[in-house]
C-alpha positions as a Markdown table, in Angstrom:
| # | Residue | x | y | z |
|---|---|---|---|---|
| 1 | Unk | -37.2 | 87.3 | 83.6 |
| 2 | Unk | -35.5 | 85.5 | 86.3 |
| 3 | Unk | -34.9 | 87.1 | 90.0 |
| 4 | Unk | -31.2 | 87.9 | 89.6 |
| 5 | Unk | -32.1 | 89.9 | 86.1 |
| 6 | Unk | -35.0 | 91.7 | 88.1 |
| 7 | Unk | -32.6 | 91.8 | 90.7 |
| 8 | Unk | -30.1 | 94.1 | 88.8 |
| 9 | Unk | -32.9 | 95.9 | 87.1 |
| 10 | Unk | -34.4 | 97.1 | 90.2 |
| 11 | Unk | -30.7 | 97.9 | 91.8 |
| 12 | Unk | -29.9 | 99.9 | 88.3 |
| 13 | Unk | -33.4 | 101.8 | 88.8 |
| 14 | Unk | -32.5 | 102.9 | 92.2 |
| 15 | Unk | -29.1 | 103.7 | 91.4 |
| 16 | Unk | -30.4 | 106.0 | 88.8 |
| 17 | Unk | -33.1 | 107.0 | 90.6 |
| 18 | Unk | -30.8 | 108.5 | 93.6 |
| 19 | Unk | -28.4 | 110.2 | 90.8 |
| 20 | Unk | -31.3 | 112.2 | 89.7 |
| 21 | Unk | -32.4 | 113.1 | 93.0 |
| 22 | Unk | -28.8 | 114.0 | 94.1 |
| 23 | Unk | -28.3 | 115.9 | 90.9 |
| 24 | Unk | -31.5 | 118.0 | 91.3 |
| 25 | Unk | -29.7 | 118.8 | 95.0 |
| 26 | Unk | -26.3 | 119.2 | 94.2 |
| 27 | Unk | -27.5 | 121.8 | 91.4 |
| 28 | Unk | -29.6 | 123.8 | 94.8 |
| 29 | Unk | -26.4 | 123.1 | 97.0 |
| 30 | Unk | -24.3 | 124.6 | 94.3 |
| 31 | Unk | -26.8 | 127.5 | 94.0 |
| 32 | Unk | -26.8 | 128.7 | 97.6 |
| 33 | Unk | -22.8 | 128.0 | 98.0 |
| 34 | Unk | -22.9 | 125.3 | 100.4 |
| 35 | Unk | -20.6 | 123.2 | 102.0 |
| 36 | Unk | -21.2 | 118.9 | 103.0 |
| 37 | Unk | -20.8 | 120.5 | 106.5 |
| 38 | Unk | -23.6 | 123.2 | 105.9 |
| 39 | Unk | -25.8 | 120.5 | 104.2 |
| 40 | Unk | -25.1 | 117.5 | 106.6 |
| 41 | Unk | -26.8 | 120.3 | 109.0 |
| 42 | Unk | -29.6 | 121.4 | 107.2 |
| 43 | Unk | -30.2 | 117.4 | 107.1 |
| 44 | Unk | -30.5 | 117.6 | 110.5 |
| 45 | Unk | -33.2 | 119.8 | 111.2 |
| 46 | Unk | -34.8 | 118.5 | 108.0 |
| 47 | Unk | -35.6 | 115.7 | 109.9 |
| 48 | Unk | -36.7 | 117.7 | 113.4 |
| 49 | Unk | -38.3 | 121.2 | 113.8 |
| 50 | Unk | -35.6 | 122.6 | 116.0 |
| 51 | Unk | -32.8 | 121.9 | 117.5 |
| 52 | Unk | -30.2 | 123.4 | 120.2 |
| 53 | Unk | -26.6 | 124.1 | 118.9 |
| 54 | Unk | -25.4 | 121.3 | 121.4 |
| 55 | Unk | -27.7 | 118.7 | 119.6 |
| 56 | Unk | -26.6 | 119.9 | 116.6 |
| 57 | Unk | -23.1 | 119.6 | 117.6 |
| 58 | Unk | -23.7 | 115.5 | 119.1 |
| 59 | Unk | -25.8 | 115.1 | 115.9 |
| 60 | Unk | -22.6 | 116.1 | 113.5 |
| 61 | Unk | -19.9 | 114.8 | 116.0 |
| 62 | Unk | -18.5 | 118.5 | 115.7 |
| 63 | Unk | -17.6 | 120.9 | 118.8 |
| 64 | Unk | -20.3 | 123.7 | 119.7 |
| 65 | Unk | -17.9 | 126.5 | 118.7 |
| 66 | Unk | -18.0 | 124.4 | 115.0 |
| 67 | Unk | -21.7 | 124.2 | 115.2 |
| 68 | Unk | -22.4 | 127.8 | 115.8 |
| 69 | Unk | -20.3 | 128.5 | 113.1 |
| 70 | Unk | -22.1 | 126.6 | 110.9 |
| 71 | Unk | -26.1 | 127.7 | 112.3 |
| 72 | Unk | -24.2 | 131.6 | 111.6 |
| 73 | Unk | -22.8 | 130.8 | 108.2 |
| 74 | Unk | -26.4 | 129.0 | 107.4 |
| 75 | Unk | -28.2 | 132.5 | 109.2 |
| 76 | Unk | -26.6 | 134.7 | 107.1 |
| 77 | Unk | -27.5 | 132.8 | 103.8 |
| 78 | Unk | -30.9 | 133.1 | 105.6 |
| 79 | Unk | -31.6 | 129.7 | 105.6 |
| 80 | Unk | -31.6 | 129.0 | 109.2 |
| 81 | Unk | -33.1 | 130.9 | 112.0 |
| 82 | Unk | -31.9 | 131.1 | 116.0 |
| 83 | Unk | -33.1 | 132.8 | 118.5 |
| 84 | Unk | -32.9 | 132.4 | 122.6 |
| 85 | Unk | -34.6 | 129.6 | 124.2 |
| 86 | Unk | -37.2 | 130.7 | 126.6 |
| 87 | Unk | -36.4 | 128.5 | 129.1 |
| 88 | Unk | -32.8 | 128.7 | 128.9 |
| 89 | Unk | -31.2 | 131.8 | 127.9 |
| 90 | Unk | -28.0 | 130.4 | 127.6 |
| 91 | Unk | -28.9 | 128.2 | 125.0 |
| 92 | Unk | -30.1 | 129.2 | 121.1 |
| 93 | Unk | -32.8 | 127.1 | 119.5 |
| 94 | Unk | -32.0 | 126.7 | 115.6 |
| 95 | Unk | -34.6 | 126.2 | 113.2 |
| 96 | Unk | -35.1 | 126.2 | 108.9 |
| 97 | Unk | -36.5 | 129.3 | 107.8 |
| 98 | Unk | -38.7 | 129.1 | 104.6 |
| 99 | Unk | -35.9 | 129.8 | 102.7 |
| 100 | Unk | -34.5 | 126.7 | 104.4 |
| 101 | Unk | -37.6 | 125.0 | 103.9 |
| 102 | Unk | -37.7 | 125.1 | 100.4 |
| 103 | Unk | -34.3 | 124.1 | 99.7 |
| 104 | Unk | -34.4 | 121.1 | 101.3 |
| 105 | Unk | -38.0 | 120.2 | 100.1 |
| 106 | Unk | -39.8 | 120.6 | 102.8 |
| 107 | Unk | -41.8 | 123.7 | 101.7 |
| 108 | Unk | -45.9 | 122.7 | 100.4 |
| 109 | Unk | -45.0 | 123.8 | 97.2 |
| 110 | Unk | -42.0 | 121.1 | 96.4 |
| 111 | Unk | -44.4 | 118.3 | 98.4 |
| 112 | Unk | -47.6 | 119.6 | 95.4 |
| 113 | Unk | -44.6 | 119.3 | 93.1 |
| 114 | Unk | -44.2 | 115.5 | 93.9 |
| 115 | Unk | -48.1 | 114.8 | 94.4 |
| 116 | Unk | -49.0 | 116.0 | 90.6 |
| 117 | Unk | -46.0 | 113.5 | 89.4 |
| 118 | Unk | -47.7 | 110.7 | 91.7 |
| 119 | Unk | -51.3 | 111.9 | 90.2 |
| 120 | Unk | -50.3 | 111.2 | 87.4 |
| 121 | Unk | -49.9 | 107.2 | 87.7 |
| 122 | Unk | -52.2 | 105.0 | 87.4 |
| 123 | Unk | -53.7 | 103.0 | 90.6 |
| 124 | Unk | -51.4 | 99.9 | 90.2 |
| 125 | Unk | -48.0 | 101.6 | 89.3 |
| 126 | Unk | -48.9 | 103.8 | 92.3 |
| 127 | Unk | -49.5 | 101.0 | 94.8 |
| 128 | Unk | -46.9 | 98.9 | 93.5 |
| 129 | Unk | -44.4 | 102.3 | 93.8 |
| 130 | Unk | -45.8 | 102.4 | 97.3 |
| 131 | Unk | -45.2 | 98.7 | 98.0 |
| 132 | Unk | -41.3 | 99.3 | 96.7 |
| 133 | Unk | -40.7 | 102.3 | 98.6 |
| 134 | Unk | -41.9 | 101.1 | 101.9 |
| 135 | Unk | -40.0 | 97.9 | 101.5 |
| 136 | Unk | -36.8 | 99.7 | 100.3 |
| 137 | Unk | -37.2 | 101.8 | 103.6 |
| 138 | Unk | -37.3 | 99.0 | 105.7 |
| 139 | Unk | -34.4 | 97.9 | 104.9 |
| 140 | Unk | -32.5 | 100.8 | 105.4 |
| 141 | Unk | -34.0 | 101.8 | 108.6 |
């Protein structure tokens, strides 16, 4: 096979790839009644443990009156949790509950999940998946 067929077969893999992913979310998104706004956020503190609601607000290019909306709409579907900040009263800190967690993967169980589908490759379509994910997030970082 020559590099522009592998070329298109690896970008078709991906492509498909990231569908399934994204239709495994959408399905939990559509689940919990979200909106892009809600789950841009929870994206957010996906990727940090907390966060203030100004962060979140310079994070989501949104005012802090749109993202204290958002945390309350998020606290309510218990998802989020946001209490005072010790050192600053005037400021809440905003972090996933397990609820949260686990919708956006983060909870053991999902991670267990995603280990037993690994286990269950051998040792050279595991290093070689390795090998393609590392590169693929190279580029994109």
């Amino acid at each position: 096979m020559e590099k522009e067929e592998k070329l298109k077969q690896a970008q078709l893999l991906v492509i498909n790839f990231v569908d399934i992913i994204l239709e495994v979310l959408s399905k939990k998104w559509d689940e919990n009644k979200l909106s892009l706004a809600q789950i841009r956020l929870l994206v957010v503190l996906k990727r940090r443990k907390t966060a203030t609601i100004g962060e979140i607000a310079t994070q989501l290019h949104i005012g802090q009156s749109a993202a204290s909306s958002l945390v309350d709409g998020l606290v309510r579907k218990e998802l989020l949790f946001r209490a005072d900040d010790p050192e600053d009263r005037r400021k809440a800190i905003v972090k996933m509950t397990p609820g949260g967690e686990n919708l956006t993967g983060k909870q053991k169980g999902n991670e267990k999940q995603l280990l037993n589908w690994l286990a269950g490759m051998d040792e050279n379509k595991l290093d070689s998946t390795i090998e393609t994910i590392q590169a693929i997030m190279e580029r994109l970082t």
